[in-house]
Backbone bond lengths (Angstrom), bond angles and torsions (degrees), N, CA, C in turn:
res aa  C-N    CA-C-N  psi(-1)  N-CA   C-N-CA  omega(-1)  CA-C   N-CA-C  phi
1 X - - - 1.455 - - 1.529 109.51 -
2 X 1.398 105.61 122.69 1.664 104.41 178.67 1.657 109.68 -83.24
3 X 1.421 110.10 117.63 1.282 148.71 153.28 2.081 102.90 -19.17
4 X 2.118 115.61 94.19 1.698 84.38 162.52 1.241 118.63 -66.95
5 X 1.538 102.83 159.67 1.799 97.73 151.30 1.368 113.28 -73.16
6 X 1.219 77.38 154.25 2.033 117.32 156.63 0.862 114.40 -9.31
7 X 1.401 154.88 99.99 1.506 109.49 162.93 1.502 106.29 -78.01
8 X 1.862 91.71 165.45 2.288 92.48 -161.61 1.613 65.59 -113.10
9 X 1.636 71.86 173.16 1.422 115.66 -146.25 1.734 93.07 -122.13
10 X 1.378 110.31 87.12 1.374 115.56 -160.41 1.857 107.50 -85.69
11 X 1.749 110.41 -16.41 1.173 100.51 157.62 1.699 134.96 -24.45
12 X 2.006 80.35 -78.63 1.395 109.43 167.73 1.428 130.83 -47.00
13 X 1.494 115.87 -27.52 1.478 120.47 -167.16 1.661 91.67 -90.13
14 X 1.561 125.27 -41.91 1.495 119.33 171.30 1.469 123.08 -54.85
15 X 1.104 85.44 -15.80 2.234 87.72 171.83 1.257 108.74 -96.03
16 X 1.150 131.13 -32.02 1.140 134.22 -174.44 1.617 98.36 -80.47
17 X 1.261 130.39 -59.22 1.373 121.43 175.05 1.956 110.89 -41.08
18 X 1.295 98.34 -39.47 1.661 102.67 -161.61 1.977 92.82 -67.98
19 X 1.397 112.78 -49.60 1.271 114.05 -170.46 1.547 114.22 -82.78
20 X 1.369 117.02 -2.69 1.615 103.96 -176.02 1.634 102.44 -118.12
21 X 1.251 108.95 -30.78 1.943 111.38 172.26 1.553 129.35 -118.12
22 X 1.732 94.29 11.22 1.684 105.97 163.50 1.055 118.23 -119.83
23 X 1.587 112.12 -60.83 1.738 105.71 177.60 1.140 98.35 -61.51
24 X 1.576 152.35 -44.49 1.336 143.44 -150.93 1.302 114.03 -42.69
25 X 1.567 91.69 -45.17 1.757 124.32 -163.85 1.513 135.72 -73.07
26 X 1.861 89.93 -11.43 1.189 112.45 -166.73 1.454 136.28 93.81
27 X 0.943 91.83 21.71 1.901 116.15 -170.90 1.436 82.37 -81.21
28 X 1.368 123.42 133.67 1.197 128.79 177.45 2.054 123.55 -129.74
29 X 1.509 93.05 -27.90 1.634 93.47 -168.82 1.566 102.97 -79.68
30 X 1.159 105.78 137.47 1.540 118.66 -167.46 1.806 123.51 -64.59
31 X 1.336 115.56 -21.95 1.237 152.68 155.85 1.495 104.35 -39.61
32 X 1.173 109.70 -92.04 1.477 122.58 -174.09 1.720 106.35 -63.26
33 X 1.319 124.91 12.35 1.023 100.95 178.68 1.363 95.99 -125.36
34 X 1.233 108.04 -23.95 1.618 102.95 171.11 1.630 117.53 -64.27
35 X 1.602 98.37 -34.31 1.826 100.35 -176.08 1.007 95.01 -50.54
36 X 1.861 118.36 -55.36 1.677 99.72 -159.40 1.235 127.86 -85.87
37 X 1.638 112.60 2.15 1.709 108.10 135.79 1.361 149.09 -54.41
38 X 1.506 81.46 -18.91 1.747 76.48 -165.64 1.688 111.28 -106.33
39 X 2.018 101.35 -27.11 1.598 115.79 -176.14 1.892 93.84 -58.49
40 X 1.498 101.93 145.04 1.611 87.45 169.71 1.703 105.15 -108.29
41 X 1.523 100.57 96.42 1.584 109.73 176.88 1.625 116.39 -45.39
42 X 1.382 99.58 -24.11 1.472 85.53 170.26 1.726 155.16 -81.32
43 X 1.444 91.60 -5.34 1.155 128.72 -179.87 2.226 107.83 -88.64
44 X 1.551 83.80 -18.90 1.681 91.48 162.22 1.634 104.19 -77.00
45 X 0.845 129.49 -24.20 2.028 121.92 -147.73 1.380 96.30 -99.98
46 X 1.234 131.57 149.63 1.358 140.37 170.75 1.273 86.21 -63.03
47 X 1.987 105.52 153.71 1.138 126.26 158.91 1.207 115.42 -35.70
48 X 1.327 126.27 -81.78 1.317 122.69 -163.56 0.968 128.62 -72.29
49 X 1.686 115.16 22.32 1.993 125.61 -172.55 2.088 86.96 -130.91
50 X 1.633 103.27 -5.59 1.610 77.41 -161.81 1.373 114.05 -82.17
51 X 1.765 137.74 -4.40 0.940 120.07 172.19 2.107 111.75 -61.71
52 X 0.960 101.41 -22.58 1.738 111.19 174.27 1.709 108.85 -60.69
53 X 0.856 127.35 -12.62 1.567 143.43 -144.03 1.655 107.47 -60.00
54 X 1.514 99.90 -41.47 1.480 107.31 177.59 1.407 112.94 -139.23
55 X 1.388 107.27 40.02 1.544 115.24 144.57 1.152 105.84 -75.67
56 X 1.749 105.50 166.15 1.410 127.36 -164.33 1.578 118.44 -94.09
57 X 1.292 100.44 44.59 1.551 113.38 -151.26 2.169 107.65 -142.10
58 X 1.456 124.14 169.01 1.125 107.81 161.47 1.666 107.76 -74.75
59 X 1.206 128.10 176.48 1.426 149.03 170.23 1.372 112.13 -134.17
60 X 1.474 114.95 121.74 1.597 132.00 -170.52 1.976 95.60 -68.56
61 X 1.086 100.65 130.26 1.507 107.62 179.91 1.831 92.14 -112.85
62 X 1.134 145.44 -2.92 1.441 139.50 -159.86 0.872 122.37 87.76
63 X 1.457 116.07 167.78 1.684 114.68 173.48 1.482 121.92 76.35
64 X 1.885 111.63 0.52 1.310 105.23 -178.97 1.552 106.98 113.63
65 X 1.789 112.16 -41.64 1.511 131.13 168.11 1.210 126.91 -49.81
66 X 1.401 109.82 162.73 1.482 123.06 172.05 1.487 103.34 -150.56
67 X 1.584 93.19 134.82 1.739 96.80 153.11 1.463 133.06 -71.98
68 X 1.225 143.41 115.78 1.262 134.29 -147.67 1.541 109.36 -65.31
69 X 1.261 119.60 172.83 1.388 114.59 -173.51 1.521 106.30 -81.82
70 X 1.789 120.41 161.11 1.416 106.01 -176.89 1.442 118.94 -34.11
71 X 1.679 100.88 -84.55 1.016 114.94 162.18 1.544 141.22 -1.68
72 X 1.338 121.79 -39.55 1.459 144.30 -172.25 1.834 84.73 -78.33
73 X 1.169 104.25 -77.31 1.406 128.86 -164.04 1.669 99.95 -48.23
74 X 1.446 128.71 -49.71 1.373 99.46 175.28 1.632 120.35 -90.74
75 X 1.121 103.51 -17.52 1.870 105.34 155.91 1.365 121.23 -43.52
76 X 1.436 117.65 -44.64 1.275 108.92 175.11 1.458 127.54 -111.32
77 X 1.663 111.72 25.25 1.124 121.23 146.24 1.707 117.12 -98.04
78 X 1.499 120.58 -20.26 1.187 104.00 167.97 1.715 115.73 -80.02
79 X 1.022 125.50 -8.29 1.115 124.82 -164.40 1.931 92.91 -96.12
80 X 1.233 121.67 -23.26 1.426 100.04 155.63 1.357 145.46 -71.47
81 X 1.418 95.18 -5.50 1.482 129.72 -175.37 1.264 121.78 27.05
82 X 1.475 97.12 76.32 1.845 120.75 -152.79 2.054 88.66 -65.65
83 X 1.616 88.87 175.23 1.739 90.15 168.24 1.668 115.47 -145.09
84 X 1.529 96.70 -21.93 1.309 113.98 170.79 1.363 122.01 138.50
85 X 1.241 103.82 -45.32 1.423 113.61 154.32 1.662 145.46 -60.09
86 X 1.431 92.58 -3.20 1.552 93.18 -178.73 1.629 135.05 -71.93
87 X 1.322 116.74 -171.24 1.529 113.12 156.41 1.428 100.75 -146.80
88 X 1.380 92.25 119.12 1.984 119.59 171.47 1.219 122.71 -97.19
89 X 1.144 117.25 121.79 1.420 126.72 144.92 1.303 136.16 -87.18
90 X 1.255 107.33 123.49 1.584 115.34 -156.68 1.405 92.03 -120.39
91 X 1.609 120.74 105.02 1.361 135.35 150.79 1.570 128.57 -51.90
92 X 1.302 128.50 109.69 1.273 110.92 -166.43 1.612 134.51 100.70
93 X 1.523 106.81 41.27 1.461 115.06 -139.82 1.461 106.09 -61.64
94 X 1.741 117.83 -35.54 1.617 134.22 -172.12 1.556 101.91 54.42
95 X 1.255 122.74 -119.12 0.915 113.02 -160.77 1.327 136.05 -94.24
96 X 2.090 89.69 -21.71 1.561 101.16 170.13 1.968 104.90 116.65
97 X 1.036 94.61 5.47 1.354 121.35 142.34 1.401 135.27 -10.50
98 X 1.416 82.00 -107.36 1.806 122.61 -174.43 1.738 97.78 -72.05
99 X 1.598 111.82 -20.72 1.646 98.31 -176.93 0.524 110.85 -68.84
100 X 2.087 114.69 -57.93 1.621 126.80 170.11 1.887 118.39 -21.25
101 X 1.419 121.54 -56.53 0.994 132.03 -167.24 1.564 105.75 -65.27
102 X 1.495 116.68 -25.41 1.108 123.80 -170.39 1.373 122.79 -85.26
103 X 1.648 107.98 -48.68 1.143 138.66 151.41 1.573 126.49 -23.11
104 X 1.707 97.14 -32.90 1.557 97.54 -165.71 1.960 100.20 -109.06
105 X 1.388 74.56 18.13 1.888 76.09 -168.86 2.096 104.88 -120.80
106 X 1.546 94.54 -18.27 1.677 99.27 -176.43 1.896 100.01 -127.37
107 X 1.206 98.12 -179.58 1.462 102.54 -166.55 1.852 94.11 -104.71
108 X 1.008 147.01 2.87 1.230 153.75 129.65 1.783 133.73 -141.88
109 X 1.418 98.96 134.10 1.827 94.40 173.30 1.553 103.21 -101.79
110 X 1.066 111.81 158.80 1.762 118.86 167.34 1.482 100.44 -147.57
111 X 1.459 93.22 86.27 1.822 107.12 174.88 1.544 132.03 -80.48
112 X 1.296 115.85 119.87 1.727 105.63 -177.68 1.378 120.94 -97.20
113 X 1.415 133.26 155.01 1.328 131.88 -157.86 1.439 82.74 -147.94
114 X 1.586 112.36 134.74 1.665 128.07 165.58 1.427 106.38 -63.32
115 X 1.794 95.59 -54.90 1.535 109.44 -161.63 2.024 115.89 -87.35
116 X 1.376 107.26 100.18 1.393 121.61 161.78 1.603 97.67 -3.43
117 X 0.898 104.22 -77.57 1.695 111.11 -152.79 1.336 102.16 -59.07
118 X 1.114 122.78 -35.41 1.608 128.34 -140.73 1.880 89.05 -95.89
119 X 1.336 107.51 -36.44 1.480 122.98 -177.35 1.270 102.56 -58.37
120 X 1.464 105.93 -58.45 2.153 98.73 169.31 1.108 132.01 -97.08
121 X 1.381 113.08 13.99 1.519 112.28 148.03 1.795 111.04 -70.15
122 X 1.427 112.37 -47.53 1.544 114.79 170.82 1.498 103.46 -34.18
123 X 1.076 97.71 -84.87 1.691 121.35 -166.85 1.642 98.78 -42.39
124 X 1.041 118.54 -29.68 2.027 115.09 -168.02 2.025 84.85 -85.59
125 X 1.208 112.84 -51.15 1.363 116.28 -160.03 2.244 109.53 -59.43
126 X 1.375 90.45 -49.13 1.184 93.85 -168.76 1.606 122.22 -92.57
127 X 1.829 102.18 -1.75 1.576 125.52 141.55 1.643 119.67 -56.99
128 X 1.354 129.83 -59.08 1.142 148.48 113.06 1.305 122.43 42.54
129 X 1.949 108.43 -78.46 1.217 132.63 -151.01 1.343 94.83 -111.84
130 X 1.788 130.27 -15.62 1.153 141.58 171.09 1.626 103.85 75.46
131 X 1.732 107.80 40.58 1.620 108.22 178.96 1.553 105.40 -104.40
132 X 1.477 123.25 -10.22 1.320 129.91 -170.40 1.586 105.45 -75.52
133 X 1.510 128.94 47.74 1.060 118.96 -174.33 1.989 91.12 -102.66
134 X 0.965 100.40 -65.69 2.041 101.71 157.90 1.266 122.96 -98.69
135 X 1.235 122.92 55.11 1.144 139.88 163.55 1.372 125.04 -124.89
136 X 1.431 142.23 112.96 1.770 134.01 172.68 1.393 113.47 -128.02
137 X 0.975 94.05 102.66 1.682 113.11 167.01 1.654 119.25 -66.21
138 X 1.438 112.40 93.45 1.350 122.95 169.74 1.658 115.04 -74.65
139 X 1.541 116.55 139.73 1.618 91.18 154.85 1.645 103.57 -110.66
140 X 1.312 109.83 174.75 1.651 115.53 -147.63 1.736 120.87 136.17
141 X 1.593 85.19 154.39 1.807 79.75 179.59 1.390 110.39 -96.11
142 X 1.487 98.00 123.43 1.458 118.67 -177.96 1.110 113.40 -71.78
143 X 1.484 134.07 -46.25 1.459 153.91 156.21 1.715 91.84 -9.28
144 X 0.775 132.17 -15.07 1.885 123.34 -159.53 1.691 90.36 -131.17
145 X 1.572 133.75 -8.72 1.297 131.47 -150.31 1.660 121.91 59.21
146 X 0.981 109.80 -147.64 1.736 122.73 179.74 1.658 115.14 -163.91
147 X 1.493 81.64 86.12 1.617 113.61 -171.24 1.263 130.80 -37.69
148 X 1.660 104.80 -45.13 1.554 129.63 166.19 2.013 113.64 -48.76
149 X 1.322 109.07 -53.08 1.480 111.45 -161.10 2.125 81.38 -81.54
150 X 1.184 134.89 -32.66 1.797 107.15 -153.14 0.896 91.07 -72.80
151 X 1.639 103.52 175.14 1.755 97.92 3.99 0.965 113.71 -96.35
152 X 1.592 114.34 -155.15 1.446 119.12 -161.07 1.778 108.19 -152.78
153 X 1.157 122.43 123.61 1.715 133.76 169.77 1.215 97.66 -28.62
154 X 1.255 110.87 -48.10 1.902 111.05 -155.72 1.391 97.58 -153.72
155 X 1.515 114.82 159.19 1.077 134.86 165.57 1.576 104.18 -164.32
156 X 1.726 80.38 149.82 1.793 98.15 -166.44 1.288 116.70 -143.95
157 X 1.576 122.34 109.13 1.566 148.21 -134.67 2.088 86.14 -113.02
158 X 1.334 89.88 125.26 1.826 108.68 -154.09 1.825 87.18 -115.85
159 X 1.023 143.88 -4.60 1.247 171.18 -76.75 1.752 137.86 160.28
160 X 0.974 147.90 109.26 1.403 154.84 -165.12 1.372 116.25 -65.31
161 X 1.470 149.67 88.79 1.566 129.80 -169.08 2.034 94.33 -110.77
162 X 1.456 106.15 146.79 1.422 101.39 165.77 1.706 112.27 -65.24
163 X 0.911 119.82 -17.45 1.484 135.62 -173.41 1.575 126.58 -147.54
164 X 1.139 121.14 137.66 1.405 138.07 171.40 1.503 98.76 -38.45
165 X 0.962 128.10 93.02 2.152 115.37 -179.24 1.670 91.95 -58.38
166 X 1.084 80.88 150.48 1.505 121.25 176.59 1.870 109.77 -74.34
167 X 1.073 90.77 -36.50 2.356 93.33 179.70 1.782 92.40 -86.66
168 X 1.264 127.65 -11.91 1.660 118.13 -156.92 1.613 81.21 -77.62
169 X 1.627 101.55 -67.20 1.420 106.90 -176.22 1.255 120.15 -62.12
170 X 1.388 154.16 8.48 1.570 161.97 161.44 1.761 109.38 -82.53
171 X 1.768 98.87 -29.58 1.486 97.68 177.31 1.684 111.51 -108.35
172 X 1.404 117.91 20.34 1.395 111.69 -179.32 1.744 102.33 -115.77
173 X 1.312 107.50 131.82 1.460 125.97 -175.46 1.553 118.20 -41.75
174 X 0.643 122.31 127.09 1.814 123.28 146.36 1.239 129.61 -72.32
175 X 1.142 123.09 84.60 1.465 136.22 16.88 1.573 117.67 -84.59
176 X 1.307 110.42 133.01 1.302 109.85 163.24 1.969 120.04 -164.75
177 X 0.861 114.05 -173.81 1.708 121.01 169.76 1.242 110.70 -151.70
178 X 1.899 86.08 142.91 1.275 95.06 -179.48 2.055 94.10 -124.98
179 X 1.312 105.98 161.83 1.580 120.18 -171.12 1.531 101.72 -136.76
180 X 1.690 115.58 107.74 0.919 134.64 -167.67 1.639 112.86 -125.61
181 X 1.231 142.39 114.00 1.664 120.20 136.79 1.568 141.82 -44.33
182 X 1.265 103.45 94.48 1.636 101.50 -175.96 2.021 102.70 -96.28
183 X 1.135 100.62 161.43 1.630 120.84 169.32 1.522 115.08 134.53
184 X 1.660 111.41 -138.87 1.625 103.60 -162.14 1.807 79.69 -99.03
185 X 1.540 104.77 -171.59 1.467 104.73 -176.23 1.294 117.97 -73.15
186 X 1.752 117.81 -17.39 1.244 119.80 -174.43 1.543 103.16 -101.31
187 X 1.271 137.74 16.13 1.303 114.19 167.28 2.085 89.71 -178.87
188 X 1.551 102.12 144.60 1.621 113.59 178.96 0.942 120.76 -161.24
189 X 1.234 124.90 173.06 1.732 122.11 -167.02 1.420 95.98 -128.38
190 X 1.650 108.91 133.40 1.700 119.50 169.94 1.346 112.59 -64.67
191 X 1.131 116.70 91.01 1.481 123.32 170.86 1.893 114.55 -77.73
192 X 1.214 99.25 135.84 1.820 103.84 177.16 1.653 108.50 -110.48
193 X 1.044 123.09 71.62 1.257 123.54 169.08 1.333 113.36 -58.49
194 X 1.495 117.48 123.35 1.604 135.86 165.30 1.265 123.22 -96.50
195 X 1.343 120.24 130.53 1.279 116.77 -175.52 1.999 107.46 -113.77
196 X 1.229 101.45 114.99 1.804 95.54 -174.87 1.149 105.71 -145.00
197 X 1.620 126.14 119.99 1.287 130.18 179.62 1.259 115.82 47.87
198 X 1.342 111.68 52.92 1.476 106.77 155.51 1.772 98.11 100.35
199 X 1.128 128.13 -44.91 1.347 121.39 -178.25 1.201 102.81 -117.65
200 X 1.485 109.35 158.60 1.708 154.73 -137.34 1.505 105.16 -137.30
201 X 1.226 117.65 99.46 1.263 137.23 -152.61 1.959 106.84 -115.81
202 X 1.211 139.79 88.99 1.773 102.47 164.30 1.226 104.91 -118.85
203 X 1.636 101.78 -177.21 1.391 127.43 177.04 1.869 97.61 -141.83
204 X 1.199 82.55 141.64 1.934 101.56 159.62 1.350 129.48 -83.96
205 X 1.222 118.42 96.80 1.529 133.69 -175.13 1.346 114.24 -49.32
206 X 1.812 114.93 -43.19 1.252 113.55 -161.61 1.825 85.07 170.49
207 X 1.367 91.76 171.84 1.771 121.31 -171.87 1.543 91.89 -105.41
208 X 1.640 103.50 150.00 1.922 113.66 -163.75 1.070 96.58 -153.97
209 X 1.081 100.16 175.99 1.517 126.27 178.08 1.401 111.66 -151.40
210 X 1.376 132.56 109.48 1.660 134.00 -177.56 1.276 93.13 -118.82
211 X 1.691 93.97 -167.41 1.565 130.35 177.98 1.528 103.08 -83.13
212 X 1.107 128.70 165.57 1.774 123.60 160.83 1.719 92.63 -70.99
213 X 1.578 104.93 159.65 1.590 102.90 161.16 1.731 88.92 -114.64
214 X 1.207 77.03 159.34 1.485 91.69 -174.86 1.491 121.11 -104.25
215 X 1.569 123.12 169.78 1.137 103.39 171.33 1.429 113.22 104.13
216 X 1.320 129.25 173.85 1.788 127.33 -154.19 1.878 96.11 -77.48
217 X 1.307 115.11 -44.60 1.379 137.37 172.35 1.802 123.70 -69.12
218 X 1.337 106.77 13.38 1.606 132.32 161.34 1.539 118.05 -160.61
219 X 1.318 108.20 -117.29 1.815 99.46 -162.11 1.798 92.92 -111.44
220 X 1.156 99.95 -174.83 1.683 113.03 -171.67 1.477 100.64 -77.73
């Protein structure tokens, strides 16, 4: 007789992710660490990727995608250094994720997804989880932003560009930040570009590894 599994205990495995590959790391604002206690990331991951869910690693969502690794994901929500009040744009929606996380930290997200499918898997998932109350999942190329809703407090690039696009920064507020991966496709640095009174300020958070973004506002 074959033996079921276990069922895991994904509470427990979200604390343990939060305390062994976030706080470890230096993740510090109390916000972002509670979201990613409490969102259940696993219920983002396809079945057959979700025992991976809170390894310390990306996780293939389809389509070519990945959900970023914990870690990635609250690095570059603390580094927007949400307050509650904002409005984010989140380039690169995947699975619906990183909105959730975002979502629970600003007073609206307006997330874009290249990929059809991946756009209503978001939208089915985070309908679902009953987080789509400030959350809208567009599909569309984000690479260019979403011209209609800016600007925006923040925006947060889920995605690889050789360059800062030029429309990301035209639609992000004064004051505001945006958190992007720039470099070649195989390797980039999380840049946090600030925008305050007129000048455009960054720093490099850390060395990455993404997806290409696609589109006029990344690679071909």
């Amino acid at each position: 007789m074959t033996k079921a599994r276990p069922e895991i205990d994904w509470e427990a495995k979200r604390r343990d992710m939060v305390a062994r590959q976030i706080e470890a790391r230096g993740i510090r604002d109390p916000r972002v660490l509670e979201a990613m206690r409490r969102i259940p990331r696993e219920l983002f991951i396809p079945e057959e990727h979700r025992r991976f869910a809170c390894d310390d690693e990306p996780v293939s969502i389809g389509f070519g995608q990945t959900a970023s690794q914990p870690y990635m994901t609250a690095l570059m929500a603390e580094c927007l250094e949400l307050q509650g009040s904002e409005t984010v744009l989140e380039v690169g929606a995947g699975c619906g994720y990183h909105a959730a996380v975002l979502g629970a930290l600003a007073a609206q997200v307006i997330a874009v997804e290249i990929v059809p499918e991946l756009a209503e898997m978001a939208s089915r998932t985070l309908r679902e989880q009953r987080r789509d109350g400030n959350i809208r999942v567009l599909c569309g190329d984000g690479s260019r932003g979403w011209p209609p809703l800016a600007p925006y407090d923040a925006i947060s690039v889920a995605a690889a560009a050789p360059a800062e696009p030029a429309e990301l920064l035209e639609q992000l507020r004064d004051p505001g930040v945006l958190v992007i991966p720039v470099g070649s496709i195989w390797e980039q640095e999380l840049r946090v570009v600030t925008k305050r009174q007129g000048r455009v300020q960054t720093r490099v958070a850390t060395f990455c590894r993404f997806v290409p973004l696609r589109g006029p506002g990344g690679w071909p």
